[in-house]
C-alpha positions as CSV (number, residue, x, y, z in Angstrom):
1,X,-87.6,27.1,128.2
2,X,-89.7,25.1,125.2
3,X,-87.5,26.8,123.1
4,X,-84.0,26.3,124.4
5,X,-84.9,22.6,125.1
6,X,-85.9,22.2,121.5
7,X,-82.7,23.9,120.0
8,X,-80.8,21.8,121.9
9,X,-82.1,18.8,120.5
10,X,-81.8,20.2,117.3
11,X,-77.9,21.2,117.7
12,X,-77.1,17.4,119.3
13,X,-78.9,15.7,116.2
14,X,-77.1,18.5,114.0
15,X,-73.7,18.1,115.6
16,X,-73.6,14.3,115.6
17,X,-75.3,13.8,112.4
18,X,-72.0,15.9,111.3
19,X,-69.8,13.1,113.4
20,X,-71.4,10.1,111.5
21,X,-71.2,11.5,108.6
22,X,-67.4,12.7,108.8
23,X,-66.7,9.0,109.4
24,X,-68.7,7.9,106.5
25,X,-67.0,10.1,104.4
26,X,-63.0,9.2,106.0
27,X,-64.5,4.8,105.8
28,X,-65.1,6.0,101.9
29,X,-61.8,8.4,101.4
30,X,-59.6,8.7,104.3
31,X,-57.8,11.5,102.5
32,X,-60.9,14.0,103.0
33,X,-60.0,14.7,105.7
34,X,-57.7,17.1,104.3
35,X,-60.3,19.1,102.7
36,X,-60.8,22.1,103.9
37,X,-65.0,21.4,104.1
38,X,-65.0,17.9,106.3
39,X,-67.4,17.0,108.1
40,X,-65.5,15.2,110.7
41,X,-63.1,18.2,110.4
42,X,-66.1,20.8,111.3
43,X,-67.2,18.3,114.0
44,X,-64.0,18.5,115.6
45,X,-63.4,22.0,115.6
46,X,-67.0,22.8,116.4
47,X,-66.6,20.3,119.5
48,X,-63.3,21.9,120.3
49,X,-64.6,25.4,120.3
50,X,-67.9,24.9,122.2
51,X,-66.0,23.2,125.2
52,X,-63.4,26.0,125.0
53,X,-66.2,29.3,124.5
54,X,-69.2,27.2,126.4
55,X,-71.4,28.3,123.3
56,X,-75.4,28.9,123.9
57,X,-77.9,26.6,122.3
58,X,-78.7,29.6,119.9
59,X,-74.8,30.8,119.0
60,X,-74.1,26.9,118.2
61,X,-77.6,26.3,116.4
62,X,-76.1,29.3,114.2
63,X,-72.4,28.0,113.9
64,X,-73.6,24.7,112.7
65,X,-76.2,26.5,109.9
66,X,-73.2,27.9,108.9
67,X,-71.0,24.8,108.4
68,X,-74.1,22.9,106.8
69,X,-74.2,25.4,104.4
70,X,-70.6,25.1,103.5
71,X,-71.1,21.3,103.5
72,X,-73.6,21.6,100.7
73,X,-71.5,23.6,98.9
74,X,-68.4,21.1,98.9
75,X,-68.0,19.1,95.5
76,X,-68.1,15.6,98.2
77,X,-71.8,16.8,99.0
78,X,-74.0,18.6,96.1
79,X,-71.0,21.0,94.9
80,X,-72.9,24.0,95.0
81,X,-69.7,26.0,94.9
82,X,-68.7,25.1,91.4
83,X,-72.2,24.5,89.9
84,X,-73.9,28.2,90.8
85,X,-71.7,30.9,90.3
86,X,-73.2,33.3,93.0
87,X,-73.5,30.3,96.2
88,X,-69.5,31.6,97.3
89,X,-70.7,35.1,97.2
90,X,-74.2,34.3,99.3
91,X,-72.2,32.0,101.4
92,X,-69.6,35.1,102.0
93,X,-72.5,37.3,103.3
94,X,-74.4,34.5,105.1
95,X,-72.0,32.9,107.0
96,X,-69.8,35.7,108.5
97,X,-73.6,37.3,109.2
98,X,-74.2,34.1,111.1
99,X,-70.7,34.1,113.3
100,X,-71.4,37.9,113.7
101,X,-74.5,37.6,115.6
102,X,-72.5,35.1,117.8
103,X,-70.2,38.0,118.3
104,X,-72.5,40.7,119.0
105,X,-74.7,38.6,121.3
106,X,-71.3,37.6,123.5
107,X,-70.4,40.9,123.4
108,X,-73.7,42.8,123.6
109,X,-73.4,40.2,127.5
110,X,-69.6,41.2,128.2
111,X,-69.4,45.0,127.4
112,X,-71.5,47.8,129.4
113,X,-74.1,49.5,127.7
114,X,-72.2,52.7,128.2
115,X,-69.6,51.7,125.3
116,X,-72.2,51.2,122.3
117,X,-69.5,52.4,119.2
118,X,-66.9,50.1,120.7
119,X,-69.0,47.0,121.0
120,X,-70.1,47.3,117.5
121,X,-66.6,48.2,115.9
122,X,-65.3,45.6,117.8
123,X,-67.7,43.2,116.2
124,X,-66.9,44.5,112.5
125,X,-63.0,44.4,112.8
126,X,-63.4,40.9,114.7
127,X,-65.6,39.0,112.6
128,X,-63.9,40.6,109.0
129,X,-60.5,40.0,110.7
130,X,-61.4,36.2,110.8
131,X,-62.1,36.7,107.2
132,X,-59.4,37.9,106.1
133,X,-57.6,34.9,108.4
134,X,-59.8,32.0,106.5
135,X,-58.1,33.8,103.4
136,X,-54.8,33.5,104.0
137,X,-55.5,29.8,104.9
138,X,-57.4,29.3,101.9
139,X,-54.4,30.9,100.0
140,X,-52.0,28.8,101.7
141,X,-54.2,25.1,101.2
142,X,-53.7,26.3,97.5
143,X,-49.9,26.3,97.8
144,X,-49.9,23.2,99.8
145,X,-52.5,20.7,99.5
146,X,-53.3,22.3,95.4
147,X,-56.7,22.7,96.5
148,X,-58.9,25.1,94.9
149,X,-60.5,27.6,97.6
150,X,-59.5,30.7,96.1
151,X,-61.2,31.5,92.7
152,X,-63.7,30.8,91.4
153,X,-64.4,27.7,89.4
154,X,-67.2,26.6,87.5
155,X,-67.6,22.8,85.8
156,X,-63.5,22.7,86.7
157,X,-62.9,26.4,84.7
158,X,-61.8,29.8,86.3
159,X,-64.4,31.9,85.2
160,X,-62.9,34.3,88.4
161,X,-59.3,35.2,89.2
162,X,-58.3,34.6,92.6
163,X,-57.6,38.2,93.8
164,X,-61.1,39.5,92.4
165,X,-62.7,36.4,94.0
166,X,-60.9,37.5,97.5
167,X,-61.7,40.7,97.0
168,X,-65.7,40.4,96.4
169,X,-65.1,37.7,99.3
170,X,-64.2,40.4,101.8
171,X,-66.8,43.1,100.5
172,X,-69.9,40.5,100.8
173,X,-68.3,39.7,104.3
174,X,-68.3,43.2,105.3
175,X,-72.2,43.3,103.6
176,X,-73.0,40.7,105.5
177,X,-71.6,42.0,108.9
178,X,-72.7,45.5,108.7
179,X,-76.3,44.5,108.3
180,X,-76.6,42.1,111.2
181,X,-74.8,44.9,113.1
182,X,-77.4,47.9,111.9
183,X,-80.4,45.0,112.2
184,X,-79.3,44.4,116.2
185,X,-78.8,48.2,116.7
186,X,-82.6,49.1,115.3
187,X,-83.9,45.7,117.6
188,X,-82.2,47.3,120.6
189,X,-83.2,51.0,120.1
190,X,-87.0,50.0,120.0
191,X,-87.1,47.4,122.5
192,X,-85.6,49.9,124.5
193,X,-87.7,52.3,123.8
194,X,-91.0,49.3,124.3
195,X,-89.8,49.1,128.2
196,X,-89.3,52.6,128.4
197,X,-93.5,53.0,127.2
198,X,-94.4,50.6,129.6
């Protein structure tokens, strides 16, 4: 209980924190929010999402990890994204490993035990399917707004082309995915087998 009280303090300062500063940031340049990294954009979608999927205090403590590690990476914040040439890679493996534990813990609760290979295939070909969603967007802000999300940019030169950068996108996705699903299956195998002993 010490625990679930605690993370949702954390997520409320976390969450709000992302609120005050999204308005900071739209009071200093009211076109940001356009970019594809807002704060006040996450906020909004991140409020919209938790009153829609009713998210635990651990699935949104992970959701918003995920978008403060994006934050850090926009070139408004400390532009980790075009300074170190491997944070879009990481942030590939990390942060669709993040939303995939979301997705396996919901589903590990909604599916039988019974259907074990579904539930996990399910989560792969969700979660990379959302991937390969966020790219098309990406491609699409491009053609739009002439951002640059696809690529890969450092100190304003391409030093990757944009269908190698999407490519390596979806692989360290699928990475990143495939070991939170083989981590969760080894954690449920032996603390099944732990009640079993006892």
């Amino acid at each position: 209980m010490e625990v679930k009280r605690g993370l949702k303090i954390i997520d409320n300062i976390l969450l709000y924190a992302m609120l005050a500063g999204g308005i900071l940031f739209l009071l200093r340049n009211p076109g940001n929010i356009l970019t594809p990294p807002s704060l006040f954009s996450f906020f909004a979608l991140l409020f919209i999402l938790n009153k829609l999927f009713k998210f635990s205090e651990l699935e949104l403590f992970l959701l918003l990890i995920n978008v403060y590690l994006h934050i850090l990476g926009d070139n408004t914040t400390f532009g980790l994204y075009e300074r170190w040439f491997y944070y879009d890679k990481l942030m590939h493996f990390f942060s669709w490993a993040l939303i995939a534990i979301v997705v396996i813990l919901r589903l590990d609760r909604m599916i039988p035990k019974k259907y074990k290979l579904e539930k996990y295939l399910l989560a792969f070909f969700s979660v990379l399917g959302l991937e390969a969603l966020w790219e098309i967007i990406e491609y699409f802000e491009d053609i739009i707004f002439g951002f640059r999300t696809q690529g890969v940019y450092i100190n304003g030169v391409m030093v990757m082309n944009t269908f190698t950068d999407t490519m390596y996108d979806m692989t360290f996705t699928a990475l990143g995915i495939l070991t939170v699903l083989v981590i969760f299956f080894i954690y449920k195998k032996y603390s099944r087998k732990e009640k079993l002993e006892k």
